[in-house]
N, C-alpha and C positions, 0 to 999 in steps of 0.2 A: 432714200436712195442708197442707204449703206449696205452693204450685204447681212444676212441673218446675224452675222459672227458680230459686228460691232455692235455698240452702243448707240443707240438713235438716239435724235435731240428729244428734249423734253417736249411733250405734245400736252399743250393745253385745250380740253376741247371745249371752245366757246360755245356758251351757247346762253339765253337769255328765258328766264322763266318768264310766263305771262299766261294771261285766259285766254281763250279763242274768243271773238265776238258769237252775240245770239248767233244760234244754228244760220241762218238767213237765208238757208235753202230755198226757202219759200218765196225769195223775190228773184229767184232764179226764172228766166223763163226760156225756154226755145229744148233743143236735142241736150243739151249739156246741163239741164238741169238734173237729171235722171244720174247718180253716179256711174264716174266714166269704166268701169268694170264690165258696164253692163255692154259697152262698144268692144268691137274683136279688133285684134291688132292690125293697123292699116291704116292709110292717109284718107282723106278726100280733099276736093276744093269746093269752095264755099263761096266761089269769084271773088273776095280781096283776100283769103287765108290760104296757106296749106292747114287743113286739121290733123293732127297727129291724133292716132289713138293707140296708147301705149298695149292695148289687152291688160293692163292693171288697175291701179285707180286713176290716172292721170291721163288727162286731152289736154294737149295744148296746141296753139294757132302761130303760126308764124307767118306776116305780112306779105303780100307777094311784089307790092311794089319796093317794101323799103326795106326787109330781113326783120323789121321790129317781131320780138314776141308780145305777138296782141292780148292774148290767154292763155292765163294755165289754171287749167279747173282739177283742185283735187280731191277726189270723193265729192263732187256734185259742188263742192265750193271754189269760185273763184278768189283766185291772190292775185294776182297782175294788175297792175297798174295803181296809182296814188301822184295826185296832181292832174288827172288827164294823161299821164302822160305812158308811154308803153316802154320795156322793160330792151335795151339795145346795145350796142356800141356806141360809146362816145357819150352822146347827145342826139344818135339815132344818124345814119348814114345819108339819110335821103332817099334820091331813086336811083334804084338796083337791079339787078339783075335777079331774080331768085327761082331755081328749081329745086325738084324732088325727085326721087328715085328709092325705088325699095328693093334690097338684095337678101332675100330667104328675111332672115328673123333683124335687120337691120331696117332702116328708114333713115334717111340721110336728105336735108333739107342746105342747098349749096347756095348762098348769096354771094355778087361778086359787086363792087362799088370803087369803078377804077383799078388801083392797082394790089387793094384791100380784096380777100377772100374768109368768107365768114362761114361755120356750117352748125348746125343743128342736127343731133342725131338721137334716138329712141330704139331701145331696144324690148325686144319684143319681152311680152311679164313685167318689168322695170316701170319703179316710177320715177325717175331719171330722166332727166336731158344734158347730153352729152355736148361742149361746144367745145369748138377750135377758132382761132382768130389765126390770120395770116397778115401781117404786116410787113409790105415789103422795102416799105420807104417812106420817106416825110411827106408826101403829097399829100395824106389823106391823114387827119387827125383821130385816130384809135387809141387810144391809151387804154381805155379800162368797159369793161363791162357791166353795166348794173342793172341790175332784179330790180324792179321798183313793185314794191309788196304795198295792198292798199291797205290803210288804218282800221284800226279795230283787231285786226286780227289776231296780232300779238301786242302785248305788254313790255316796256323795256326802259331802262332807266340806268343801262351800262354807260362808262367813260366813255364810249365813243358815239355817244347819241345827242340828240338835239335838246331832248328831254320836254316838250312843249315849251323851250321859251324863245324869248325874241329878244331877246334885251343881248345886243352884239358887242363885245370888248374891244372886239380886234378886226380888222377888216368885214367880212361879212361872214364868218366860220367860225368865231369864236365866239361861246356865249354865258352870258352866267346866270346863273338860277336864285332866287331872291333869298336862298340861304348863303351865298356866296358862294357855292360851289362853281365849279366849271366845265364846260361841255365844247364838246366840238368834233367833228367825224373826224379827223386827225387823231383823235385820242384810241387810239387803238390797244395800247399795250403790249400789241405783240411785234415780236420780230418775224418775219418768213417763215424762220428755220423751229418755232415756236406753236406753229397752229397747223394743222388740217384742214379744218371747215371752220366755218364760223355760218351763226344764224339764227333761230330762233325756233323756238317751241312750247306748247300748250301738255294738259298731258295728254292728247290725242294727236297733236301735230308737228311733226318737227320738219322744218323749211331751210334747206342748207346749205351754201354754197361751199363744195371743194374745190381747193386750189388746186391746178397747173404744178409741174413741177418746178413751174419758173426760168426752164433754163434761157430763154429768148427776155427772160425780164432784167434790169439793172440792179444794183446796190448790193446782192451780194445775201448770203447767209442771215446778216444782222440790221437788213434796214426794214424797218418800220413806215408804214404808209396808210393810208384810210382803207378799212375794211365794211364798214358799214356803218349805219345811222339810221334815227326815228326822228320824226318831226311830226307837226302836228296833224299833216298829209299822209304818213304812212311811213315805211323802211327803204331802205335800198342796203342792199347785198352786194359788194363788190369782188371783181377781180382783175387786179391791176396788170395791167398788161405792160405798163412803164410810167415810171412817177416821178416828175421832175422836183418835186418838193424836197430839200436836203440830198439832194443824189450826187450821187460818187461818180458816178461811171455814165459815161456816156450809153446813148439806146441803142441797144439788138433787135433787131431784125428776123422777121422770119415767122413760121409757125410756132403759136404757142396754144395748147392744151393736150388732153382734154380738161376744161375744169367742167365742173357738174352741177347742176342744180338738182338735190335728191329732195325727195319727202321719203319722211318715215310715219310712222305710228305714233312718235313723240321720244323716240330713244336717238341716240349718234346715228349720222350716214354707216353704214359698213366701209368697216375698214380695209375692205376690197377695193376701194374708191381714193384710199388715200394715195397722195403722190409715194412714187419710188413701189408701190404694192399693184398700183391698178396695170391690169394688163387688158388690152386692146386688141388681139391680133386678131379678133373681127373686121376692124377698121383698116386693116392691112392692104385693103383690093378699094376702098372705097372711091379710091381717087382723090384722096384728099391732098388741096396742094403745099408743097414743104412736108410730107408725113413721113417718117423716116420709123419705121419698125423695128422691134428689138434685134431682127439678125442685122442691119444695117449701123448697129451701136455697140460700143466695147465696155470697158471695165476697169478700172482702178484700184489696186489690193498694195495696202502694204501691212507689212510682216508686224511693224513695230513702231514705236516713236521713243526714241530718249530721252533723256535731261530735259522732261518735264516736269511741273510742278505740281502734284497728285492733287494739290488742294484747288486747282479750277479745274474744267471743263477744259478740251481743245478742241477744235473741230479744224476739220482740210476746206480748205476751198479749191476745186477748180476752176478757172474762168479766161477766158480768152475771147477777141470781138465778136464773138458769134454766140457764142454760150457761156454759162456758168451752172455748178454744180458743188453742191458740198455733204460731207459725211462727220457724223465723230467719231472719234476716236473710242476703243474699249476700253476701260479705263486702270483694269489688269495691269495692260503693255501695249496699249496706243494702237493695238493692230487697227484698222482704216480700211473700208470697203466701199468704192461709188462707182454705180450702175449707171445703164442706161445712159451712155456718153456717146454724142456723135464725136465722130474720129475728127482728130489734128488734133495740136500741138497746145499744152494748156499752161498757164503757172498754176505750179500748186503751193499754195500755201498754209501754213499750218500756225494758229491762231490759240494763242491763249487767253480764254477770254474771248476778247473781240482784239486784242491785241496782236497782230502778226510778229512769230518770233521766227520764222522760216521761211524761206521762198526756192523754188525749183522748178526745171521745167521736164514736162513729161507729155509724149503720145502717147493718141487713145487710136486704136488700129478697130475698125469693124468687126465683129465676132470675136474676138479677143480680150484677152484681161492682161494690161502692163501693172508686171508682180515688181514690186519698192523691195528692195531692201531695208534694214531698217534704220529711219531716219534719227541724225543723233542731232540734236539743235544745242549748237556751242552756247557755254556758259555765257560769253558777251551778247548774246543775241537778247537775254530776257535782262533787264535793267532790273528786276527783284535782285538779280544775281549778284550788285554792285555794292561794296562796303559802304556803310552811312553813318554820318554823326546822328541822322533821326529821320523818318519817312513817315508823312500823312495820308495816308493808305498805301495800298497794292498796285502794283501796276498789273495792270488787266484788261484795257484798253476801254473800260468803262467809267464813267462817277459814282459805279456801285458803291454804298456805304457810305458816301456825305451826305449830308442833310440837302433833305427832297428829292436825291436821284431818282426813288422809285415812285415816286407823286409826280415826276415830269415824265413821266411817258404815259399819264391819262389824266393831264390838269396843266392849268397855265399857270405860271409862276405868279400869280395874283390870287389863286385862289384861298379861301380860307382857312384850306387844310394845311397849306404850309408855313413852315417856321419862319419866325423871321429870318430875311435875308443877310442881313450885317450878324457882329459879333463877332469877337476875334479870336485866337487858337493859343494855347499855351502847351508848350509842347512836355510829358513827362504829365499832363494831366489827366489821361487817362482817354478822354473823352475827343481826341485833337482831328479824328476822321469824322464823327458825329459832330462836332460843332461846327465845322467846317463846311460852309456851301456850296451844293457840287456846281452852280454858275455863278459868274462875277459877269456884270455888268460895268458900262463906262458908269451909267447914270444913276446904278442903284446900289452897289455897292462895291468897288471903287475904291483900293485904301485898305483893304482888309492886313490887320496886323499880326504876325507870329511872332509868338513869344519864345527863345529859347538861350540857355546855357551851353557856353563854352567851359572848356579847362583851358588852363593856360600854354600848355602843349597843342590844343587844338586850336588857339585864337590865336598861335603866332607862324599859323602857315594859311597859305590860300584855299580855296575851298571851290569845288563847282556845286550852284546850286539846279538843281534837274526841275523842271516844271511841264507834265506832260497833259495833253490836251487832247479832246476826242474833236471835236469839229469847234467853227468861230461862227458868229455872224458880224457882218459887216466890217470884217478884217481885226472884229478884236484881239487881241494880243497882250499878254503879261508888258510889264516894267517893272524894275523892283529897287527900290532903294534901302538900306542898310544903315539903320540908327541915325539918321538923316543925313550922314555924311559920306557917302557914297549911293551915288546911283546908275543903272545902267544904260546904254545905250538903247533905244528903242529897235526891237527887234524887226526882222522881214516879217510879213504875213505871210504863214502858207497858206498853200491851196486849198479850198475848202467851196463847198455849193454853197452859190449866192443867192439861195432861197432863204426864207425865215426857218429856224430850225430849234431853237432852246423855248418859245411860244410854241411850237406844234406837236411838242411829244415826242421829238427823238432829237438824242445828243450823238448821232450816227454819223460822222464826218469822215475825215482825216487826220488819224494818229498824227501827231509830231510832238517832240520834244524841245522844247527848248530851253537852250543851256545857258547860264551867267557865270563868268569867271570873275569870283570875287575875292580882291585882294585881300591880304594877311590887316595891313594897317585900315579894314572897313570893321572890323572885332573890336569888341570892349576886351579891356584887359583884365578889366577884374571882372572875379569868377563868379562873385555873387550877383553879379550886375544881371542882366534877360539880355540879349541882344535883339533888337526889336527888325522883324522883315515886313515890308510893306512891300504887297502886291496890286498896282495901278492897272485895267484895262485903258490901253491906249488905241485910238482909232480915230480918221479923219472922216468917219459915215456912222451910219445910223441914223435914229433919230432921239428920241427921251425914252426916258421908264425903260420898262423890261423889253422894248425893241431899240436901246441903245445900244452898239457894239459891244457883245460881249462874249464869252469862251467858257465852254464846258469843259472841268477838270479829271484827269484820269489819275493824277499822283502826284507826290511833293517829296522833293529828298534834297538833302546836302551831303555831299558825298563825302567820307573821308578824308 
């Protein structure tokens, strides 16, 4: 969504090698066995389908009692459906309302289910299917959209897959594989603001779901949710329309897509297709409800950003209860471009890392672009900023760089790959971000010790010690005591989502800091002596092991 001029977020394009299964053409039987090329562009009904026929290589069927998509046949092979079950909203809507209509080189398939409005569209040569979701309130459970792909077709053995086992760790979603590894459709890896499409391919076939811009979805730029999975039934392809799992932000309402389900050849969707590039003004007359066209959407430009720190990343967020939008920054001089903005009033924030050092507020007017001056972000805003006796990493508003940040966003903190959890830190050793665990548990480790030297100048004045935290589970929270002779007060819990979050692949919460004012006489006097910091998770919930209350770390300092 940034304008040509900035810096786009890094795009990882997912995607999963595998074989196709035998050709299997030949247990095809009925019109749709013949690849679909050879049908000219246009619908029929079949009495329980609409049949779409793209004029490319793709027919697909969409239910008429329930909006399910029954079939997608591409080049004479079917992908739809694994378990029985057909590819929908939710868990499939029920009984619906469902029409069609064709305008010139368009085909528009409209389900309505209560206060839910769903649609399907194809364009003519394309082998593409275009959807929109309209969600206008809680009556009707729509969260997400999933492709259910039948087995065989592809190969896949990515972190966020089932991978054929059954053997469940953790509720019913977690699992482990008899090498010890670990699985689970949570395990995604990516953030939002990270992927395009995600999906799978042979080297004949590539099956993809692009995302939505998102702006009707919650958590923002950096939160991480299930994108897809294999099981021993076949795939599903998601698109999260809202994910209550670790969420920030309460749900938006409203129309969200287009997202797309493309086939290729075996190479990426086109990058036509991706959010913030795809344009629509086809779909402009279609009637589609909530559809809001680019002359009815404005622009966000600014000039510059300041007193940033060149060595991360920044990116803006827009968001307010209706939508949300984000761009990054150039990395030059911070200039910031975000498109495609329904008008009113947003905060904008401006995020180093995942860490917010800015906030302001600004309208988005229709047809227009509100131009920023350029943003200076005051030195107290970024906590790097602040003198230190010693600091165990960056503040950045992630656990990047402690031991297994980057292993918990596609593995349960049990899995084999990772280091052990305990061992303690000594500071001036070189290693004191790397040894250090980016969670602390009540029940698994608990206690963790820092080692560090004072001078005698430094040990005979007070000191704040800074401990910053990306989200909790079960109101975990630091305590800290000081060579066992002083300890602090147990802190408030902030606000953080009361889902499981440090087991599911993302340490995506809410930033806070929490400060200890520790007195002059809690210091050893002598110089040669370590002064020893012990860090306790404290919590009245949870339960044992790694789903005991605990809190993902963003930084560690003792200020001058």
């Amino acid at each position: 969504m940034s304008g040509s001029e900035s810096r786009h977020p890094v795009r990882r394009r997912t995607f999963v090698l595998g074989t196709a299964a035998a050709a299997g053409t030949a247990a095809l039987t009925g019109p749709l066995a013949a690849p679909a090329s050879a049908a000219a562009f246009g619908y029929t009904d079949d009495g329980s389908n609409y049949v779409v026929a793209t004029g490319a290589d793709l027919v697909f069927k969409v239910g008429k009692s329930n909006g399910d998509l029954t079939s997608l046949v591409y080049r004479g092979v079917e992908y739809q459906g694994y378990g029985g079950m057909n590819s929908h909203i939710e868990s499939g809507l029920g009984a619906s309302t469902v029409s069609v209509k064709q305008s010139g080189a368009t085909i528009l398939i409209s389900v309505a289910y209560g206060t839910l409005k769903h649609y399907y569209a194809a364009r003519s040569g394309e082998n593409n299917v275009y959807l929109w979701t309209n969600k206008a309130d809680t009556s009707v459970s729509a969260t997400r959209y999933i492709l259910r792909v039948k087995k065989g077709l592809f190969l896949n053995d990515e972190p966020d897959s089932y991978t054929y086992t059954t053997s469940t760790i953790e509720a019913s979603d977690v699992f482990a594989k008899s090498d010890g590894q670990t699985r689970s459709k949570h395990y995604s890896k990516l953030r939002v603001m990270d992927y395009d499409f995600i999906g799978w391919k042979t080297g004949s076939v590539g099956l993809w779901m692009v995302r939505s811009n998102h702006e009707k979805a919650s958590g923002g730029p950096f939160y991480r949710s299930l994108l897809r999975h294999q099981s021993a039934d076949g795939g599903g392809l998601y698109e999260i329309l809202y994910y209550g799992q670790n969420q920030t932000e309460d749900q938006r309402f409203g129309l969200q897509g287009p997202y797309v389900i493309a086939f290729t050849d075996g190479g990426a969707p086109s990058s036509s297709l991706f959010p913030g590039t795809l344009t629509t003004s086809w779909a402009d007359s279609l009637g589609i409800s909530g559809y809001v066209g680019a002359s009815g959407r404005g622009k966000v430009a600014g000039v510059g950003i300041t007193g940033r720190d060149t060595a991360h990343p920044y990116t803006v967020g827009l968001a307010n209860t209706a939508a949300q939008y984000w761009g990054s920054d150039r990395s030059s001089d911070g200039y910031f471009a975000i498109g495609g903005v329904l008008p009113g009033t947003y905060t904008l924030t401006v995020h180093k890392g995942e860490l917010a050092v800015y906030s302001t507020q600004t309208t988005v007017s229709a047809g227009g672009t509100t131009t920023l001056n350029s943003i200076a972000i005051p030195s107290s805003n970024d906590p790097s900023n602040a003198g230190t006796l010693w600091r165990i990493n960056d503040w950045n508003g992630t656990p990047s760089g402690f031991k297994n940040a980057d292993l918990m966003t596609y593995a349960h903190p049990s899995d084999v790959r990772a280091a052990s959890w305990t061992g303690n830190v000594v500071i001036g050793s070189g290693s004191e971000t790397s040894a250090f665990p980016c969670y602390l548990w009540k029940d698994v480790n608990s206690g963790l010790l820092v080692y560090f030297k004072l001078t005698a100048a430094q040990a005979a004045a007070a000191h704040t010690l800074r401990i910053g935290v990306t989200t909790a589970y079960a109101n975990g929270r630091p305590q800290v005591t000081l060579n066992d002779a002083w300890t602090s007060a147990i802190p408030s819990p902030p606000t953080q989502p009361n889902t499981r979050s440090l087991t599911n692949g993302s340490y995506r919460g809410n930033n806070h800091t929490f400060t200890y004012s520790i007195p002059a006489s809690a210091w050893r006097t002598d110089t040669g002596q370590y002064n020893v910091l012990k860090i306790n998770v404290v919590s009245g919930s949870g339960t044992t092991g790694f789903l005991s209350a605990g809190t993902a770390i963003d930084a560690i300092d003792l200020l001058a």
